[in-house]
C-alpha positions in Angstrom: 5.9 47.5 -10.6 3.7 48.7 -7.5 0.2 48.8 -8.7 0.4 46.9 -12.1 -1.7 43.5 -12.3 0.4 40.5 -11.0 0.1 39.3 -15.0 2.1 42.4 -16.1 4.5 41.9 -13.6 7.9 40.7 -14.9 9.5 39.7 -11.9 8.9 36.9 -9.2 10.9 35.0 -6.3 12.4 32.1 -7.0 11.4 30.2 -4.2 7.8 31.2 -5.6 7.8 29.3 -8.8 9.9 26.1 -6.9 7.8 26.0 -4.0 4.9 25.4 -6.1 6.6 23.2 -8.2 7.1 21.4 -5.0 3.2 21.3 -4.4 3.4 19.4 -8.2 5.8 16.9 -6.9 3.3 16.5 -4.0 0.6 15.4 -6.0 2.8 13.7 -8.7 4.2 11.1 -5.2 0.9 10.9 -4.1 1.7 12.7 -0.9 -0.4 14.8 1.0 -0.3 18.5 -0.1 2.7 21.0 1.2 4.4 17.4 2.6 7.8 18.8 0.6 6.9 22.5 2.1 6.8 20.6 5.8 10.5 18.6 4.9 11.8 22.3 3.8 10.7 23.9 7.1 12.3 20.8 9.0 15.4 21.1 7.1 15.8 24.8 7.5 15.4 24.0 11.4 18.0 21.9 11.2 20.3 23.8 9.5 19.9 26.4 11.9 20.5 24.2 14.9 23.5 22.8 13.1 24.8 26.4 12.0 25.8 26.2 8.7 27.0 28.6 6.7 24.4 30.7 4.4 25.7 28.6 1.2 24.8 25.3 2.7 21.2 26.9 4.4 20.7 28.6 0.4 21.4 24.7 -0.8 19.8 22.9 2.1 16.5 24.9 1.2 16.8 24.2 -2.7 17.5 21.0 -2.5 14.7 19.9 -0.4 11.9 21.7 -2.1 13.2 20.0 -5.6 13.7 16.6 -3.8 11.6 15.0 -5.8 11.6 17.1 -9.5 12.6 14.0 -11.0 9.6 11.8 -9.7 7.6 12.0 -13.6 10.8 9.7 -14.5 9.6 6.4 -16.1 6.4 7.2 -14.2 4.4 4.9 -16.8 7.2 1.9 -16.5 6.7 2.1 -12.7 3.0 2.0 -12.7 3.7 -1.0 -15.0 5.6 -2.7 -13.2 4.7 -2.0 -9.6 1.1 -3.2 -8.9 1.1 -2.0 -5.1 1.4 1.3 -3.7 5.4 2.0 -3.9 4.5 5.6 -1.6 3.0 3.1 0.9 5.2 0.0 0.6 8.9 1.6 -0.3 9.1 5.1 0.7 9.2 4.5 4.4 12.1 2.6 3.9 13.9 4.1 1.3 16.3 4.9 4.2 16.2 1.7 5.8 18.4 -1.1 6.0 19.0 -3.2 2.6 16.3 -5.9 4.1 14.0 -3.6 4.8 14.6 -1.6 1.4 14.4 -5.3 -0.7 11.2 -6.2 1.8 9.3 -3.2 0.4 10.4 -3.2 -3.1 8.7 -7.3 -3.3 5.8 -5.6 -1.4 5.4 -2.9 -4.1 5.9 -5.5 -7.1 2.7 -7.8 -6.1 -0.6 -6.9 -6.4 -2.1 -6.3 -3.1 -5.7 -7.9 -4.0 -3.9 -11.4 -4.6 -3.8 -13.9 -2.1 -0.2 -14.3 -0.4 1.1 -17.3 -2.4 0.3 -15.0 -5.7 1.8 -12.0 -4.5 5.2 -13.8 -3.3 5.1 -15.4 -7.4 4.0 -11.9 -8.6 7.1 -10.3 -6.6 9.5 -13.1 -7.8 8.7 -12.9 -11.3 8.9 -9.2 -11.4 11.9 -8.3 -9.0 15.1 -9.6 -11.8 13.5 -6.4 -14.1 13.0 -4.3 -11.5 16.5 -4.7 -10.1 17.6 -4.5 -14.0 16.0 -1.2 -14.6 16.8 0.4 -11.1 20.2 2.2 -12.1 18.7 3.4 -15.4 15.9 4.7 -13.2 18.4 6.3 -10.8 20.6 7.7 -13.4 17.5 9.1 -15.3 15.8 10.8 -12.5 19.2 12.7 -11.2 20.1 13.8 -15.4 16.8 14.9 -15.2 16.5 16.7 -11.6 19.9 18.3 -13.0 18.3 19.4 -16.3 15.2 21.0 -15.1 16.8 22.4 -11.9 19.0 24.8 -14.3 16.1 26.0 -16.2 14.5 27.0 -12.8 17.5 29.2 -11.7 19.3 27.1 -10.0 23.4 27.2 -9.0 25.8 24.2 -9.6 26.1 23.7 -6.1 22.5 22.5 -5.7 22.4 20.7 -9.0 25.2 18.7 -8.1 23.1 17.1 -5.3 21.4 14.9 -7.3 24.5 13.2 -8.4 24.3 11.6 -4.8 20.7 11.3 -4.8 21.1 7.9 -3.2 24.1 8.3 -1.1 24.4 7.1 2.6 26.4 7.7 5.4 27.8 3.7 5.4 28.0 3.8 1.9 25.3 1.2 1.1 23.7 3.5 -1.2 22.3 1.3 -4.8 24.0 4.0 -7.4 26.4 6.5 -5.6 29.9 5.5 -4.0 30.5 8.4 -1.7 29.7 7.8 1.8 30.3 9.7 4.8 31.4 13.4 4.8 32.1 12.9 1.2 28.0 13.8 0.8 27.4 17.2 0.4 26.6 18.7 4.4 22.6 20.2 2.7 21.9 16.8 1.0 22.8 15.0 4.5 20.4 17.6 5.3 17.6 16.8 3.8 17.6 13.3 3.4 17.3 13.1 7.4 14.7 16.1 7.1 12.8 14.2 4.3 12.3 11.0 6.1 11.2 12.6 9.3 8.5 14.5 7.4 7.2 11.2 5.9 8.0 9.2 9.1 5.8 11.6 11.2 3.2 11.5 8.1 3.3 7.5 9.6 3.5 7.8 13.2 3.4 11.4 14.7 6.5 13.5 15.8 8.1 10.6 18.3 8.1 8.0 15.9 10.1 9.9 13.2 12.5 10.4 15.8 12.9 7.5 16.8 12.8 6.2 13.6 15.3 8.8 12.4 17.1 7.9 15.7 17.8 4.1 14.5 18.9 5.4 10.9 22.1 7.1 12.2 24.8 5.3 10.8 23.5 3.8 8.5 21.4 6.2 6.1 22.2 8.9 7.9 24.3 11.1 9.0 24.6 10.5 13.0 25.2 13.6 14.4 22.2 15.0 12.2 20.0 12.3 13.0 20.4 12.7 16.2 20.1 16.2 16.8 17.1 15.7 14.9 16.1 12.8 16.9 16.7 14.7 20.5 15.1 18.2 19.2 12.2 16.0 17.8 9.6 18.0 19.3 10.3 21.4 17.9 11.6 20.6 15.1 9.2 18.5 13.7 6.2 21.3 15.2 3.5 22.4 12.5 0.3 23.9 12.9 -1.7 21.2 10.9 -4.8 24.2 10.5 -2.9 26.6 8.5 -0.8 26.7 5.2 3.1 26.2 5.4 3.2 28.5 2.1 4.3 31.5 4.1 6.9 29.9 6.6 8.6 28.6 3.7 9.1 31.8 1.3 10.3 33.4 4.9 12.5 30.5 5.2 14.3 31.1 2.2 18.0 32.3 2.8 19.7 35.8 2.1 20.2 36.6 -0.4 16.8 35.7 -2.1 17.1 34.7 -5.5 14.5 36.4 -8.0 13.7 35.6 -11.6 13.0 38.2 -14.3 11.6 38.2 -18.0 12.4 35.4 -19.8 13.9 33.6 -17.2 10.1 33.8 -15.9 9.3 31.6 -19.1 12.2 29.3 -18.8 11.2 27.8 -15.5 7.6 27.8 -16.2 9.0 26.2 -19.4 10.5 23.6 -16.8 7.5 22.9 -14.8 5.3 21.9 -17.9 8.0 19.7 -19.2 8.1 18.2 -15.2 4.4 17.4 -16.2 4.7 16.3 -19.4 7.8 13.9 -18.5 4.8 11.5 -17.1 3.7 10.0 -20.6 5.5 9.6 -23.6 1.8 10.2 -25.2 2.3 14.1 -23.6 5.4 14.8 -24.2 6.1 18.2 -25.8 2.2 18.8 -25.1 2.6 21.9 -23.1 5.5 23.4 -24.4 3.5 23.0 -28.1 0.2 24.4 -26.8 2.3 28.1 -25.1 3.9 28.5 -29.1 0.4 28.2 -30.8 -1.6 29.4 -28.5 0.9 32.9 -28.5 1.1 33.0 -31.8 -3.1 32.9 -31.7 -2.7 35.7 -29.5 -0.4 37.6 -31.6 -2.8 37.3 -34.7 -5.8 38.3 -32.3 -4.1 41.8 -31.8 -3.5 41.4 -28.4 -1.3 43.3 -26.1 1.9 41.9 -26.0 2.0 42.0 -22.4 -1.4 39.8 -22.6 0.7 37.7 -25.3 3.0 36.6 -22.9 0.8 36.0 -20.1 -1.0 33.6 -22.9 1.8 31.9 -23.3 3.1 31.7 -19.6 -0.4 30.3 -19.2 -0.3 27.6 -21.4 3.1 26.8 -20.4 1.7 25.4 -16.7 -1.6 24.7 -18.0 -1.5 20.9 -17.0 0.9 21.0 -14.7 -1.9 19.5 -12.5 -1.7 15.9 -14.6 0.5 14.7 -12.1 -2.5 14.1 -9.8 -4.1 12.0 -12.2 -2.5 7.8 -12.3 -0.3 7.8 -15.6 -1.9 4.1 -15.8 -5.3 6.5 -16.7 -3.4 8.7 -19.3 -1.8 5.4 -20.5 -5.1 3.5 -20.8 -6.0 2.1 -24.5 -10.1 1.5 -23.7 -13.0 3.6 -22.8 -12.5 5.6 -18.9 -14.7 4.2 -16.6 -17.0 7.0 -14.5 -14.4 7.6 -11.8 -11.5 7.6 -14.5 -13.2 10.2 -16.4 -13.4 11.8 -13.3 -10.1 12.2 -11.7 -9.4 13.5 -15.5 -11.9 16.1 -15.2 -9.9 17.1 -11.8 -6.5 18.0 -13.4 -7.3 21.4 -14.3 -8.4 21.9 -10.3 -5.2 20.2 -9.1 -3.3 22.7 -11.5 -5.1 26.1 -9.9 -4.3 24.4 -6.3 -0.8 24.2 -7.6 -0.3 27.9 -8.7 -2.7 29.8 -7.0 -0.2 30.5 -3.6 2.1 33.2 -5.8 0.4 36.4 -6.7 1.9 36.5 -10.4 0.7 32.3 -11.1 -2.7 32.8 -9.4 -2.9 35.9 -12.3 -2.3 33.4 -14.7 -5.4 31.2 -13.4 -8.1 32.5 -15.5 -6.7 31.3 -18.8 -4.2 28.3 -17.6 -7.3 26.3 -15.9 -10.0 27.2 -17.7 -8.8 25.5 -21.5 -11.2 22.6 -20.8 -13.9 24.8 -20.4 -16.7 25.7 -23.6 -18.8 28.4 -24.4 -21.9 26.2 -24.1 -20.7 25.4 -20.2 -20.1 21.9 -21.4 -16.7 21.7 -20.4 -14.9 21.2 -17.1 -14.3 21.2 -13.7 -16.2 24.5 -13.5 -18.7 23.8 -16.1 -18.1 27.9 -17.1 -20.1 29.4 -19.8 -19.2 32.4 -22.2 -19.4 35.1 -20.3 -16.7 33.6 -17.7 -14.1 32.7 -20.3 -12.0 35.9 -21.5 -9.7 36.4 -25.4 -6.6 34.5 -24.0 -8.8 31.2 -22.2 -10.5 30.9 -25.4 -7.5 30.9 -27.5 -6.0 28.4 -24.8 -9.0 26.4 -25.2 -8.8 26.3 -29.2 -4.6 25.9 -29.0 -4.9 22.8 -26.6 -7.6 21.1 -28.7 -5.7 21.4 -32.0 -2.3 20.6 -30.2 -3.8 17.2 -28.2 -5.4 16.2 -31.6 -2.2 16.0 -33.8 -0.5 14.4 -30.9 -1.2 10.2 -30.8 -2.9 9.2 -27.9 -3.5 5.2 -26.6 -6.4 4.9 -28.0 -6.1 6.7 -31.2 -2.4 7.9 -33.8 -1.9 11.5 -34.2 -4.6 12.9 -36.2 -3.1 14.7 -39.7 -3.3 18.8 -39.3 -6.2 18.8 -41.9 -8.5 16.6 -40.1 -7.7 18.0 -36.2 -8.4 21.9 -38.0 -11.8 20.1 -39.6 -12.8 18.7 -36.1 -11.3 21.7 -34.6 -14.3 24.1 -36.8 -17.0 21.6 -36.1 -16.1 22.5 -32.2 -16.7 26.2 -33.3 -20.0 26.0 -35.6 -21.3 23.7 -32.7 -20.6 26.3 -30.1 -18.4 25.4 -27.8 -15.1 26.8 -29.1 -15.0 30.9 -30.2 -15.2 30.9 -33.9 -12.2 33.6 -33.4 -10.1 32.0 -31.5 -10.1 28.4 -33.5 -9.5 30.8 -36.6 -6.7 32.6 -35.1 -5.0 29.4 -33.8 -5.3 27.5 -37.3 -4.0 30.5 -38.7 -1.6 30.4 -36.7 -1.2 26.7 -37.3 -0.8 27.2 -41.2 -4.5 26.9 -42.0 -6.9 28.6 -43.8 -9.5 29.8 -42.4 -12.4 28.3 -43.8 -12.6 25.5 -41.8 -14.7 27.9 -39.5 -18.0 29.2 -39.8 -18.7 32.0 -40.1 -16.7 32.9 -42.7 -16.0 36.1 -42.5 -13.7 36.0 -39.0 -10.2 36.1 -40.3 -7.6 37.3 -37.9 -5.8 40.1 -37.6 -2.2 39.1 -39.0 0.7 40.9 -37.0 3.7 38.0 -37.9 3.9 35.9 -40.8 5.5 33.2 -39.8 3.0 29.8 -38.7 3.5 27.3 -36.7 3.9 24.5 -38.5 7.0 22.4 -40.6 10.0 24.7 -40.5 13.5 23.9 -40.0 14.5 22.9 -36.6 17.0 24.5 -35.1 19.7 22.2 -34.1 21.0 22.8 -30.7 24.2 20.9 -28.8 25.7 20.8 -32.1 23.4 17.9 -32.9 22.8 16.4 -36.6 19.9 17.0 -38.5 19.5 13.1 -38.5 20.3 13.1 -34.1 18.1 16.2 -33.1 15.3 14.0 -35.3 16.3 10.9 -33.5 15.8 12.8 -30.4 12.6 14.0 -31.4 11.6 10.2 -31.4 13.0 8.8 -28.3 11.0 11.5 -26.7 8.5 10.5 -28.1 9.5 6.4 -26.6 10.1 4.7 -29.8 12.8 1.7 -29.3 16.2 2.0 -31.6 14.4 -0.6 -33.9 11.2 1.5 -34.4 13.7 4.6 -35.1 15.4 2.4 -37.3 12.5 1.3 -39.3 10.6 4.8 -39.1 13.9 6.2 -40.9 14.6 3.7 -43.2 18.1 2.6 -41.5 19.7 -0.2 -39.6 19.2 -0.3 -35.9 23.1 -0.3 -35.4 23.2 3.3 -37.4 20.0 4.4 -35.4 22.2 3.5 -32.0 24.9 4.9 -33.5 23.3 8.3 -33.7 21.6 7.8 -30.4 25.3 7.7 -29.1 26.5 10.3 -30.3 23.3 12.4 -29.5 24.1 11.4 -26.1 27.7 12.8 -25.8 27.0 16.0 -27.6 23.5 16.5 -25.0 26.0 14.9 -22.3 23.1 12.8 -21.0 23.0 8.9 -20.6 19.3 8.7 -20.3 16.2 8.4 -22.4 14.2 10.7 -19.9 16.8 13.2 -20.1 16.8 13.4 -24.0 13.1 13.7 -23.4 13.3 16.6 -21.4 16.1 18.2 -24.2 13.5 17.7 -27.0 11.0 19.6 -25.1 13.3 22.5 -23.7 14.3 22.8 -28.0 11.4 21.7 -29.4 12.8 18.7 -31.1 9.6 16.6 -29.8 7.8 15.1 -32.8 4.5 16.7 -33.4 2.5 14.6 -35.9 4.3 13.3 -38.6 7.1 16.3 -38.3 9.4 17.9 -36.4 7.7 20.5 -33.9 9.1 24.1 -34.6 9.7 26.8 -32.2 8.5 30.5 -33.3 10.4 33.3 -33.1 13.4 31.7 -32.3 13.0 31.1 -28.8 14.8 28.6 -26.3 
């Protein structure tokens, strides 16, 4: 492996692909960039000054760079719903005392440009469906923390932390009904480690402790808080002018897990669907875009190494999304200048994301550049031509096509023939390769003569398209339940099912049901997350199929 490119290289660190994935989570809470790498290095500081064994240092460390994998959950109910800033108004006392908890959930409910006597109406008329959906919320994030935590490599032992997710020491916590010692030591851990990171975000290094201090007992854990609390100083210590990125890989606990082939794909499988989990309107986007846009890639006569680097690409390619407010990527009407902006940013957010590990920053040239056009109209780089290599520019095509036959707020899926026409008028315009748009509606089941000029046919190496096929049926699932699936992903209610498939809503719930027990999930967001990882996420007016039999 010594020599090759980082793209050919089939092997990475663990800690490499969930350490970024924890830069994502920053942007996607609307903290401040490597906050969850600052909570792991306090954690691993106080795991050493507690001296734990290596299991509970290996989970401690896990745990708190995936604290918050599950924060795309119902990310479009919550902006909804919650008309202030919930990072601003709840966060800080997430790990408070049930006043102060309730005080910054009615904060976080009103709208902070109303006058007071608005806000407290605003808050009261909100807070009986807030309360209503908070265990749903709860239940969802954990099944889904759980779900994507596997596909990332991770061990039971550390999956099994979100089942406490909202434990506390004096068991007051809203969902889970251990208290005490009966919370795992490394989530004690890090929920102490994780409020002193935000806490001295607040108020610098003595406040978190004596913030942290106050919470023993009740939140926490009081011996941990307080040897937290009295070790404040070093614990907490960062040097605010350089990255944390290298502290934390050399944080990591022996023995270092790695990833390999196409365990590689199944966690940067995971991180796209962490994106995509934001919208119901992207759902299944980036896993769709990776199957046509390396199937492109196949007809183009690439490499096969170069095929899977494709397809790795596309797999993260928005990963940056999470930046952007969901109430932007939910919004019906026109963008207004700075909406339009802060959407042009989410292919920059993305190469922040995964340019710290030498085998994601070689995936950089294709996975942030699928907004850009020949003509140097697209964006954030504004790139021309001559920047944009074979697999951007089959990114680029795959992406367009994908996000047309996809419905969107302001517009319903567009039918296959219509996205491939606009997809050509993209090519004979210029700004999409007249190759690559042929090769990917090849590769979609078109012909090629929707592009100009006519004699660019690609080179055929696998005949099979992506387009209807039969969907594999994973979990033991139904025909009729991996199709129901397909449309709760997708956020249809049991009655829109019902009426999309012609049955009652009670036969609709019924198969929801037993979809549920079979998955062995409780949670919309969860079945969500199953469509993607099996491709059961409706894709037009059909079923999305995988190629090549993949997982």
């Amino acid at each position: 492996m010594a020599g090759e490119p980082a793209w050919r290289q089939d092997e990475i660190r663990t800690a490499e692909v969930i350490a970024s994935l924890c830069l994502a989570t920053d942007l996607g809470m609307g903290l401040p960039l490597e906050h969850g790498l600052h909570s792991t290095l306090f954690a691993m500081r106080l795991a050493d000054r507690l001296d734990v064994d290596s299991a509970t240092a290996s989970q401690t460390y896990y745990g708190c760079l995936l604290f918050y994998v599950g924060c795309t959950v119902d990310a479009e109910i919550s902006a909804e719903l919650f008309k202030g800033d919930l990072l601003t108004n709840f966060n800080p006392v997430m790990f408070g005392s049930t006043a102060q908890m309730m005080g910054g959930i009615m904060r976080a409910l009103a709208d902070p440009e109303s006058s007071a006597p608005v806000r407290a109406l605003q808050a009261a008329g909100r807070l009986p469906r807030a309360l209503r959906g908070h265990r749903r919320h709860i239940a969802a994030l954990c099944e889904v923390a759980q779900m994507l935590s596997e596909r990332l490599g991770m061990s039971p032992e550390v999956r099994r932390l979100f089942d406490h997710f909202t434990a506390r020491w004096d068991g007051k916590g809203p969902t889970s009904a251990v208290h005490g010692e009966e919370i795992p030591l490394p989530l004690r851990i890090v929920h102490v480690a994780r409020d002193a990171a935000l806490q001295r975000m607040i108020g610098g290094v003595d406040y978190a402790a004596r913030v942290v201090r106050e919470r023993g007992g009740g939140a926490f854990d009081p011996v941990i808080a307080a040897r937290l609390a009295d070790e404040a100083t070093e614990i907490l210590a960062l040097d605010d002018e350089r990255s944390a990125w290298d502290d934390v890989l050399a944080a990591e606990p022996a023995p270092r897990l790695t990833l390999r082939g196409e365990a590689i794909d199944r966690a940067l499988a995971a991180m796209g669907d962490f994106a995509d989990l934001a919208s119901t309107y992207l759902v299944g986007h980036s896993a769709g875009v990776a199957e046509v846009a390396a199937a492109a890639a196949q007809r183009c006569g690439l490499p096969p190494g170069e095929v899977a680097a494709t397809r790795r690409a596309a797999l993260v390619h928005d990963v940056g999304r999470v930046a952007v407010s969901v109430l932007i990527w939910q919004k019906a009407g026109p963008l207004s200048p700075d909406e339009w902006e802060q959407v042009r940013l989410h292919a920059y957010h993305s190469e922040r994301v995964l340019c710290r590990s030498p085998l994601l920053a070689a995936l950089l040239p294709v996975a942030t550049y699928h907004h850009e056009r020949l003509d140097g109209a697209g964006y954030h780089r504004g790139a021309t031509a001559a920047a944009l290599t074979t697999p951007a520019r089959l990114l680029a095509a795959a992406d367009a096509y994908h996000a047309m036959t996809e419905p969107r707020p302001h517009r319903p899926a567009l039918t296959p023939e219509l996205a491939a026409d606009l997809l050509g008028q993209e090519a004979r315009a210029g700004r999409l390769d007249a190759d690559s748009v042929a090769a990917v509606l090849d590769a979609a089941g078109h012909r090629a003569q929707h592009v100009v000029p006519p004699h660019v046919v690609p080179q055929h190496v696998a005949p099979e398209h992506v387009g209807p096929q039969h969907v594999a049926r994973p979990a033991g699932l139904t025909e009729r339940e991996a199709e129901v699936v397909g449309l709760l992903a997708r956020g249809l209610q049991t009655k829109q099912i019902a009426r999309l498939l012609g049955i009652s809503a009670k036969t609709a719930d019924r198969h929801i049901q037993n979809a549920y027990a079979k998955i062995g999930i409780s949670t919309r967001a969860a079945a969500a997350v199953f469509a993607m990882q099996h491709g059961l996420v409706a894709w037009g007016e059909l079923p999305m199929a995988r190629i090549g039999g993949r997982p």
